[in-house]
N, C-alpha and C positions, 0 to 999 in steps of 0.2 A: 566872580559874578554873584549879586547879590538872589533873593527871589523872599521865599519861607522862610525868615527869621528863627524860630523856633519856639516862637512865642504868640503863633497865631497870626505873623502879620506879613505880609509880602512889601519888600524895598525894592523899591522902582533903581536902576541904574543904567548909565550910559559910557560904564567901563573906566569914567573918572571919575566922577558926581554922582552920589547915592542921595536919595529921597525923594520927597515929596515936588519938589523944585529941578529938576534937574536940566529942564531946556532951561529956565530964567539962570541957574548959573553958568549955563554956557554962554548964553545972550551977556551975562555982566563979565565974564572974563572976556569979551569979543572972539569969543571962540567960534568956527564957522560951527553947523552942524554937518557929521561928512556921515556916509554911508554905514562905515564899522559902526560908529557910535550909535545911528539909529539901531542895525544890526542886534549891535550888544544888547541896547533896552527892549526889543521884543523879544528875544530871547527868554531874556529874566521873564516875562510875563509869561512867554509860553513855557517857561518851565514853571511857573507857579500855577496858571492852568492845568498842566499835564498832570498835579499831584490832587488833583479836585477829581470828585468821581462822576463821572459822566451818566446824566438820570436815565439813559436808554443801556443801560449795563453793559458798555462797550470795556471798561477797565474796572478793574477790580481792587480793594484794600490790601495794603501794602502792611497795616498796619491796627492795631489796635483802634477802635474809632469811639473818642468822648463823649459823652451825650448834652453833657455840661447842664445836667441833673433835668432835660428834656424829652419827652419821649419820641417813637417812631408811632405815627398813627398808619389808618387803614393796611397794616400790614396782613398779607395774603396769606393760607392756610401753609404750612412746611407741606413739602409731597417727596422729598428725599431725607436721608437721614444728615445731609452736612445743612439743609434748611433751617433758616429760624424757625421759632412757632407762635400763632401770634395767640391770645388769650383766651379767644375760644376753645382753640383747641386743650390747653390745660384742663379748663372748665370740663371738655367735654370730654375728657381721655381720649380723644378719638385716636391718636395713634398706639393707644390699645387696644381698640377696638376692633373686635373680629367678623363679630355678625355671628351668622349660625353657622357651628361645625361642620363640616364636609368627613367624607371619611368612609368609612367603614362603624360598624356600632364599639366596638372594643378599640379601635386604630383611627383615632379623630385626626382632621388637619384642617386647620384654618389660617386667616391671612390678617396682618396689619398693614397697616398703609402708614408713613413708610414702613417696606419689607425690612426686616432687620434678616442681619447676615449674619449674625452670630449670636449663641445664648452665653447671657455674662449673669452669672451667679448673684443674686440679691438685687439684681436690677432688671431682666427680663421680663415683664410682666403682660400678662394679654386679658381680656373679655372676653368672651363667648357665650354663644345660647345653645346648650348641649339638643342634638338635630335627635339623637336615637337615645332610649335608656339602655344601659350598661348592662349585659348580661352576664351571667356567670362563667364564660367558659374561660377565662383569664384576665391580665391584666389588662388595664387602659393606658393604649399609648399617643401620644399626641407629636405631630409634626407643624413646624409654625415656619411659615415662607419656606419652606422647601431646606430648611437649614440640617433638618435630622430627625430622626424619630428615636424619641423617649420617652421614659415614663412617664405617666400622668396621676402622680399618687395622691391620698387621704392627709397621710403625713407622711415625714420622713421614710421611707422603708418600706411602708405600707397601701399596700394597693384599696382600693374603691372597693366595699363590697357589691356586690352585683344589687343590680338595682338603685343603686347612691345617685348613680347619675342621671336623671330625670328628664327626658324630655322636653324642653321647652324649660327647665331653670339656667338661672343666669351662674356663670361661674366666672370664677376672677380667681388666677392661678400666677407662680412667682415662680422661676428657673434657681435650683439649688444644685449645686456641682455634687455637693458630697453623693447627692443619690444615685446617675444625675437624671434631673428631670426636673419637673414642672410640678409643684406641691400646693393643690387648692387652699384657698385663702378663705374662701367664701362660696356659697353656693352648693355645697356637698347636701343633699337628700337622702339623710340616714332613715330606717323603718324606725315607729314606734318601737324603743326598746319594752319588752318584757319586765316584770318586778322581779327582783333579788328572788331567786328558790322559784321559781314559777315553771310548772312542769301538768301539763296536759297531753294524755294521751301515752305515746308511746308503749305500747303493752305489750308486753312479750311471753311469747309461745313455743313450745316445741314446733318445730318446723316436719315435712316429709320426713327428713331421718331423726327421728326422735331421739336418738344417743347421741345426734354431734352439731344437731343445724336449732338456732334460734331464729324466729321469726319478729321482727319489729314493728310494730302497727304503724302508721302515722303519728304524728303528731310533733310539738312545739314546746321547748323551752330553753330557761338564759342559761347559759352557760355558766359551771360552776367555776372551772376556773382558767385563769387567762395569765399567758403568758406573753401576749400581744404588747407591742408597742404603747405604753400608759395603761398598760392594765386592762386594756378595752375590751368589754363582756358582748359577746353578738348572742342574737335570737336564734336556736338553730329548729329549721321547721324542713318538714319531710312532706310529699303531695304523694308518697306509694308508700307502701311496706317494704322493705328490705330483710333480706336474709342473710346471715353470717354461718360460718363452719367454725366449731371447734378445734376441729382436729385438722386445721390449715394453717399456714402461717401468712398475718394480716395480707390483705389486696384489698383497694377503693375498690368496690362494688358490689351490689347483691347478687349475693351468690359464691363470693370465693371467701375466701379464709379470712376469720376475723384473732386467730392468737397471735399475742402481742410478744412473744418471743418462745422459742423450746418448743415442746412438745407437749402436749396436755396432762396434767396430771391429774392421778386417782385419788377418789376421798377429798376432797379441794374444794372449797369455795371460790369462786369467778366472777369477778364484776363486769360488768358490759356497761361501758361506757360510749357516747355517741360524743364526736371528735371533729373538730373541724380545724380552719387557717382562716387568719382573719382577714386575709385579703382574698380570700375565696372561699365564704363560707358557703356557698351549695357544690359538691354535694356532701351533705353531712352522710358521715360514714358510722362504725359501729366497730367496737375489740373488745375481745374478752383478757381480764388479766388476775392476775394473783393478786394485784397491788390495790390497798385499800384508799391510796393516796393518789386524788384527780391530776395531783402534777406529773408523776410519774409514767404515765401513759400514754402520752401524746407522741404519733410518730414522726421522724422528722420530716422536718416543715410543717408542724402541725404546732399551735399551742393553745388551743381551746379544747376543755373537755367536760362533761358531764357528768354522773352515773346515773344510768336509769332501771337499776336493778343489778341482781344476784341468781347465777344459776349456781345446783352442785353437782358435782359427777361422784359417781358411787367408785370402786376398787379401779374400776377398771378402764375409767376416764371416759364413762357416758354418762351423758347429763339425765339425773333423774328429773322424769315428769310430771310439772306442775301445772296449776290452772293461778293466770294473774288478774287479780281481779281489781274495779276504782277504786281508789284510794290509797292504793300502795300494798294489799293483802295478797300475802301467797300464800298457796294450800299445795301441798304435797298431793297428787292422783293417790300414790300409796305410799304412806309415812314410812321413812326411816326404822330401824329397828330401834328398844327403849333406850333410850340415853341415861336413865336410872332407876334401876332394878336391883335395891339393896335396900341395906340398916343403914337410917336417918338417926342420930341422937342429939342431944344438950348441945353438942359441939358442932359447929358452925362447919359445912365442908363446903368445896368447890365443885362444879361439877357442867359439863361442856354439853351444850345443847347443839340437835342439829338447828340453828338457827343462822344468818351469814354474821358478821362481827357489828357490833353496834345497829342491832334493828330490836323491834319487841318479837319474840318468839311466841307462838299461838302452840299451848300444850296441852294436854289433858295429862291432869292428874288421879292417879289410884292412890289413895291412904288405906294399909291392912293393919286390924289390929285385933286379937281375940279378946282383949279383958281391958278394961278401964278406955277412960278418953283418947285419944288420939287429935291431936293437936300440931299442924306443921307448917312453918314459913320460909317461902319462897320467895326470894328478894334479886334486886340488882345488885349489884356490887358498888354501885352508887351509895346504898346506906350502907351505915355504923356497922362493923363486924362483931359490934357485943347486943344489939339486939336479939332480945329473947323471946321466946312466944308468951303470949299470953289474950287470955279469952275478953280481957276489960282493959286494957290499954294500949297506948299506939307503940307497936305500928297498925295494929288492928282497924282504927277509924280514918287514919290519916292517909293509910298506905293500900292498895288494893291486892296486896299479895299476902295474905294472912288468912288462913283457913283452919276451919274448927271442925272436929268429927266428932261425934257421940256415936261410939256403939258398944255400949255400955249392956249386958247381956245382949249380948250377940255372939254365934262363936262362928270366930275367923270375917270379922265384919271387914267388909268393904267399901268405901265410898271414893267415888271420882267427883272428880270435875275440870271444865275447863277454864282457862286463865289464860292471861298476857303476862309476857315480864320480861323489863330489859335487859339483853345479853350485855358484853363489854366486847373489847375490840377482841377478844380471843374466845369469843360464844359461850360463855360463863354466868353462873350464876350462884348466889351462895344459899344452902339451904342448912335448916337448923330446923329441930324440933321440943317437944317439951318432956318425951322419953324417947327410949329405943323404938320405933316403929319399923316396918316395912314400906318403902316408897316405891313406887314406878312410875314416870315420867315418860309420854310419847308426844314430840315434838311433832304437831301436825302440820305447821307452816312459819308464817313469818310475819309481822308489817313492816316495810322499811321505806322510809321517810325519801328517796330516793334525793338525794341533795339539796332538798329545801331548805337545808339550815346553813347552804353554804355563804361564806362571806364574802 
């Protein structure tokens, strides 16, 4: 039985005679017309009807359907996921769209239309208008139609600093399996970062126990170094003082132990470093360590760190007291004993300041001499090791560590003074003179630069 051709076109038949004609050839062969044969020929129709789709959605495609390069007009919005979608809706992402978050402030959920039932990695994508900003007490997690709750990161791996997520900003986020979770595309509100080295405030004190407790002011700056996902430097900013313990081993919070490993040692310089994680940078914390090097220090799950200074502890692993003043200047309460109290000659010596490594040391100097000139210089270890003294040439004009004494009838003359001069990373410095004199050196403090030259 004939119907659907397969070429678009329905053949009429009456079980012996196919086409267009098919009662005129039964009328020319005098064939009666009997029942089967009418039979047969509705059939064929109603089966070439039955394969047409019926405009009140009674039957459904069987089969792929050609358009024959025409289009479907006034086609109605998709509201399930097997629905077509018609043009507006591209246009308008609406089945990304979420509207405003619901949730909790750190544990968001919201909804698309269609609901999607599952997150498919590089293809999941939603809108939203963040409803609460994002506070510091952990990550941010997002649930979309009820399918699961997962991260809601910055980038891969990396959670939202507190405060990123703003209020009333629009985000547009994309389902990654490796993490897994949902990774902002757009719409992340980061703080104005800080300049490279930028450090206000934070000023540090002896605390109540003065041999074991630092006290940390407030204060804000970028981070010197980062371990973070692309290197990424946060702001780290404090709204109290904190206190740390020497003689603890580290704990987040003011008040417990800030050493970064052992037990504390005598005679030692310590760096205090303030430390954070870049997916939860408040609350910025604080540890004292041996280590000169900001990468070094960071504890785990941590990779951000700073220095914001140098305490020392004298034999017996108590922090000697100092007063820290703007600009990066420490003064000793009561200076260290002399760091040199000997014979200076021609010959160039080394000689270890109490200063921490790599800062300028603030010293007063004594030059003794009973008969002729006294003449002596005190340098970094930065310059030449064959510089010599002398009263008329550099390093005399060029260098500010070059000092001239007359006491020329005088017996047992004396003169001081004080001076700055940079240590090296071993608190060093090279001094030379233009005879045998008697020197003493008393290291009364320090400047140190507290990582503004980091890269």
């Amino acid at each position: 039985m004939a119907g659907w051709n397969g070429a678009g076109q329905v053949i009429r038949s009456d079980s012996v005679t196919e086409g267009a004609a098919v009662w005129q050839a039964a009328r020319a062969r005098s064939q009666r017309i009997e029942d089967t044969h009418h039979d047969a020929h509705d059939e064929v129709l109603a089966g070439a009807i039955e394969k047409c789709l019926n405009r009140d959605g009674e039957n459904a495609m069987a089969a792929n359907l050609a358009m024959g390069g025409f289009k479907s007009t006034n086609v109605g919005a998709g509201q399930a996921r097997s629905d077509s979608v018609n043009l507006g809706q591209v246009q308008d992402l609406g089945f990304q769209w979420a509207g405003t978050a619901g949730g909790t402030t750190n544990a968001l959920t919201v909804a698309v239309t269609p609901a999607i039932t599952a997150y498919v990695s590089g293809k999941s994508k939603i809108r939203f208008v963040v409803g609460t900003t994002n506070t510091a007490a952990g990550g941010v997690t997002i649930d979309v139609n009820g399918v699961g709750v997962v991260a809601l990161e910055q980038r891969v791996g990396m959670n939202p600093p507190a405060r990123s997520l703003v209020a009333g900003a629009l985000v547009e986020a994309v389902y990654v399996s490796t993490t897994p979770g949902f990774v902002i595309t757009s719409g992340l509100y980061l703080e104005t970062p800080l300049p490279r080295g930028y450090i206000d405030g934070f000023v540090l004190s002896n605390a109540a126990d003065v041999d074991h407790d630092i006290a940390v002011a407030v204060g804000e700056a970028r981070s010197e170094y980062s371990a973070a996902p692309g290197g990424r430097h946060i702001n780290f900013v404090t709204a109290s003082p904190i206190t740390k313990r020497i003689d603890a081993a580290w704990a987040v919070g003011s008040g417990n132990g800030g050493l970064d490993s052992g037990t504390v040692a005598g005679d030692s310089w310590y760096a205090i470093y303030g430390v954070a994680r870049p997916s939860l940078p408040d609350p910025i914390d604080f540890i004292f360590s041996l280590s000169a090097d900001p990468s070094a220090v960071v504890p785990t799950d941590y990779s951000l760190s700073r220095r914001i200074g140098w305490v020392r502890t004298d034999t017996s692993g108590n922090i000697l007291p100092f007063k820290h003043y703007p600009g990066g200047e420490f003064r000793y309460v009561t200076p260290p004993a002399l760091n040199v109290d000997d014979t200076v000659t021609t010959t160039p010596s080394l000689h270890t300041l109490s200063a921490p490594p790599n800062t300028e040391a603030i010293i007063n100097v004594q030059v003794r001499r009973t008969a002729a000139a006294a003449a002596v210089l005190i340098m970094s270890r930065d310059m030449s090791a064959s510089l010599a003294v002398s009263d008329n040439a550099t390093p005399l004009a060029s260098h500010g560590y070059r000092m001239s004494f007359d006491t020329v009838g005088l017996n047992d003359g004396r003169t001081y003074q004080e001076m700055r001069v940079r240590v090296d990373a071993s608190s060093q410095v090279r001094i030379v003179a233009d005879n045998s004199l008697t020197l003493r050196v008393a290291t009364l403090g320090w400047v140190d630069r507290r990582g503004r030259d980091a890269t």
